[in-house]
N, C-alpha and C positions, 0 to 999 in steps of 0.2 A: 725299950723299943724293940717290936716285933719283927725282924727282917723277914722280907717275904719269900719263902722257897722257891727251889727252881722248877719243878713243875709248874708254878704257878707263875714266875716270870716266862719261861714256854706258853704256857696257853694264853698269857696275853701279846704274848708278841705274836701270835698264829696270830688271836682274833685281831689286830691292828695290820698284819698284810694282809688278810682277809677282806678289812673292811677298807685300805684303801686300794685295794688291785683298781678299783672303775671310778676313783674317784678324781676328782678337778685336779689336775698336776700344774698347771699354769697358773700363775698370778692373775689377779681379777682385773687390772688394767691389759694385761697382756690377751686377757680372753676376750675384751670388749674391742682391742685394736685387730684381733684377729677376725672374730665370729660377724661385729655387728657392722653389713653394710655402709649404713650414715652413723655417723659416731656422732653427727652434729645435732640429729635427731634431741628432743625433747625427751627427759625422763617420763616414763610412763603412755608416751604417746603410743605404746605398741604394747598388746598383750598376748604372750606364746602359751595357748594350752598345748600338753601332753598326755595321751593317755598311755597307759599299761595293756599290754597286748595281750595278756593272759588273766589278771585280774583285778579290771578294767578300773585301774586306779585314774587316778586325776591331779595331775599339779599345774600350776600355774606360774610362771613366769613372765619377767621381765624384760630380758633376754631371749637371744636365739638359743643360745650353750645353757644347759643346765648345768646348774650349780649340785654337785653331790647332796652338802650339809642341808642346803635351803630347801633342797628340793624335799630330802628326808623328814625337814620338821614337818612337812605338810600332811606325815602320811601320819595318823593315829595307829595303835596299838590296837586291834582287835581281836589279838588271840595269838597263839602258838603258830607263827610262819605265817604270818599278815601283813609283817610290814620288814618289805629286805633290809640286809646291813648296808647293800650299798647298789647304784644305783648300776644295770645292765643297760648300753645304749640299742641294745639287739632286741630289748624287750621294750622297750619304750621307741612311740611313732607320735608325729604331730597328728595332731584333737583340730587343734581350729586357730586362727589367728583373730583378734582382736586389733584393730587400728582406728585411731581416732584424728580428725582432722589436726592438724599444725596448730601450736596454740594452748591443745587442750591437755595439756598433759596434767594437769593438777584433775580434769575431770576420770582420768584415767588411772591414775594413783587412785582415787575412791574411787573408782568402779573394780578395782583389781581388791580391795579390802574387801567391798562389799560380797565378790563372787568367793572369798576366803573364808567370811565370813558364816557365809548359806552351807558351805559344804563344809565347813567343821561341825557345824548345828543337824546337817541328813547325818555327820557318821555316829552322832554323840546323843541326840535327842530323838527318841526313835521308841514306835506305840510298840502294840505289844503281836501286831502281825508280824514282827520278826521272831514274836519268843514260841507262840503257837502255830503252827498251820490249819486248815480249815475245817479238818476233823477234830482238832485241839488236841492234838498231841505237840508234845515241845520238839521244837525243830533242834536239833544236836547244833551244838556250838563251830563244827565246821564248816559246818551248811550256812549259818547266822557269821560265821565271820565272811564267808565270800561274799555273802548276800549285801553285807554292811562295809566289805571292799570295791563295790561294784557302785561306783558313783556317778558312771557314763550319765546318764541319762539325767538325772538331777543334776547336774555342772549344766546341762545344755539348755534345763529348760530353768536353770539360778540367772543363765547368761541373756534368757530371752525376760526375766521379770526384769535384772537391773538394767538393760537396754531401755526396758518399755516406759522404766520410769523417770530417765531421761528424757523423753518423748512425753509427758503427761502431763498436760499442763493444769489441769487440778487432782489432786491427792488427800485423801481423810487426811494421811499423817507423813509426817517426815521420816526418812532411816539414816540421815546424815550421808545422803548419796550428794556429794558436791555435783552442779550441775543438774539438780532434779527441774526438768518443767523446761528444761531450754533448747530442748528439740534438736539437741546435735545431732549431726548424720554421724553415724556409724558404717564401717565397712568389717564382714565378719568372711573371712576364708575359710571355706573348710576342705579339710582334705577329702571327705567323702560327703555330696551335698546334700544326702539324705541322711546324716543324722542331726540334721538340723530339724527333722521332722518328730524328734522326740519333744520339741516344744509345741505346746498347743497354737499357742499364737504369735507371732511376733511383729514390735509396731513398725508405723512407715518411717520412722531414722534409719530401720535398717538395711543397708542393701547387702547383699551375699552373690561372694565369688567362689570360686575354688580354687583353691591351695596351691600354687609351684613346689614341689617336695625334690629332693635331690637321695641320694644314698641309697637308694630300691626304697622311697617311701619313709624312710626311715629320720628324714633332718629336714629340716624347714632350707629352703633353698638359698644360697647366703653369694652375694657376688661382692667376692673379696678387692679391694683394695690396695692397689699396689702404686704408688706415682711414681715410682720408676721405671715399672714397667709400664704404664700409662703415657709417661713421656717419648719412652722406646715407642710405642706403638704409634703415637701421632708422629712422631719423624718417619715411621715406615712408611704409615698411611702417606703424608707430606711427600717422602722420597718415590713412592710408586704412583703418584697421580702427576708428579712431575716426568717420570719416566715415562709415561704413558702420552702425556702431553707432548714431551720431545719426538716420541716415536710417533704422532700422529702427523706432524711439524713437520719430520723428514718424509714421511709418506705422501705429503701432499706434494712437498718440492719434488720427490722423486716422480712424481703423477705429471706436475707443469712442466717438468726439465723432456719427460718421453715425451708430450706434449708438442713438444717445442721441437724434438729434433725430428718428431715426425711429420711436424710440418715442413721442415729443412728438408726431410728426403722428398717430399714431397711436390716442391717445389724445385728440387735440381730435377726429379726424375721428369717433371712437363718441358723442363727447362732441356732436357735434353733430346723429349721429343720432339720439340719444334725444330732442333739443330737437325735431328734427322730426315726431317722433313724437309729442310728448308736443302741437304744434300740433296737428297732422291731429288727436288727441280733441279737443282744446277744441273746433275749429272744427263736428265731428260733434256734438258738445253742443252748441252754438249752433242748431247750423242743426235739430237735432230739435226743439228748443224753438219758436222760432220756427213751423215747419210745426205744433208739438201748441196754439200760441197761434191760428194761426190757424181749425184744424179747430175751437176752442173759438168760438171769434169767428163761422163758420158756424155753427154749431150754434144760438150765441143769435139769429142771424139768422132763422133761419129757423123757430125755436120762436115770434118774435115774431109772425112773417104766420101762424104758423096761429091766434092768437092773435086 
């Protein structure tokens, strides 16, 4: 039995921190309680493309979170520095989403095989314009790997055939697309709505929106899940609509109560005009009287001296 040196236990343990520095750290239940909106969601009712932002790969998922391993088997070996060790989330942006009505998830597990299947067959079965260029010289092998890494355009227009063929209600031949011919609506997001135009045609199941993206573009938009704090928030909401209600409640009474007492003043202040009114006569009675007692009191006066 060979034991293996230590150099060579060194350089595998480099290339295994190497290869998981970016990879999945969380358990797979633990990533689906985190990442995925509705948990209660149908398997495969949701399909998450990604592309490569430099060389313009393609993977497909099930999930929001990409999975390191899954996402890796997707990519083939095309050469020297083709296919990473491990997956960079800075280098990878959402491609497009796929949703499929309630229901349909078994149509959407085979349509997610199908679009797997088209884009193993562009990276692997491929004429011979990738081995010449058009004065027939042989295109060098880095030129032909980026060429045969760049599957944009073939994923968009693999996603507009297995759509259309959902929508067809006669077909020469089957592909074992589950739900061929039965016209389900489709809804496709994309993050940018013109690369949808790398497909020639696309049928009428499908309608197109675009994308909600979170992270500078970079994550498919995810509105996590919390019932704790879900509960917190409806007692807030609860305790602030009540507070608002009490505070309208006292504002009204404080409105009838001014109401009220300013008709109080309002009613002593006439109430006290008439009193003073009603003085200024008496006092004009007095004092008439007094001046007609004393014109009387002259009068006998001086009836007496002529006297």
């Amino acid at each position: 039995m060979n034991a293996p040196s230590a150099p060579g236990l060194a350089r595998h343990a480099i290339i295994a921190i190497r290869g998981a520095r970016y990879a999945t750290t969380v358990s797979r239940g633990q990533t689906q309680r985190q990442f995925d909106p509705n948990p209660d969601a149908e398997y495969g009712q949701h399909i998450y493309v990604y592309n490569h932002l430099q060389k313009n790969h393609v993977v497909y998922s099930l999930k929001k979170a990409m999975n390191n391993n899954r996402a890796l088997d997707q990519l083939p070996f095309n050469g020297k520095q083709t296919k990473p060790r491990s997956l960079r989330k800075d280098l990878w942006a959402p491609l497009a989403s796929i949703h499929f009505p309630p229901g349909s998830g078994g149509i959407g597990l085979s349509a997610y095989q199908k679009l797997r299947e088209y884009r193993r067959r562009h990276e692997l079965e491929w004429d011979d314009s990738l081995m010449k260029d058009k004065d027939g010289k042989v295109i060098p092998k880095k030129k032909r790997a980026r060429q045969l890494c760049d599957q944009k355009a073939n994923s968009i227009a693999d996603m507009a055939a297995v759509l259309e063929r959902l929508d067809e209600k006669e077909f020469a031949e089957k592909v074992g697309l589950k739900g061929q011919g039965t016209g389900v609506k489709v809804e496709v997001k994309w993050s940018d709505l013109l690369d949808a135009e790398f497909a020639e045609t696309w049928s009428e199941n499908v309608i197109h929106d675009k994308l909600d993206t979170a992270k500078n573009d970079r994550a498919f938009e995810t509105k996590r899940q919390y019932p704790k704090r879900a509960a917190d928030e409806a007692k807030r909401k609860e305790k602030a609509k009540k507070k608002k209600s009490d505070a309208r409640i006292l504002k009204q009474r404080e409105r009838e109560a001014a109401e009220v007492k300013a008709a109080e003043e309002k009613a002593a202040a006439e109430l006290l005009v008439e009193e003073l009114a009603g003085v200024e006569l008496v006092g004009e009675d007095v004092i008439a009287k007094q001046q007609a007692a004393e014109e009387a009191s002259v009068k006998e006066g001086s009836h007496k001296t002529t006297l």
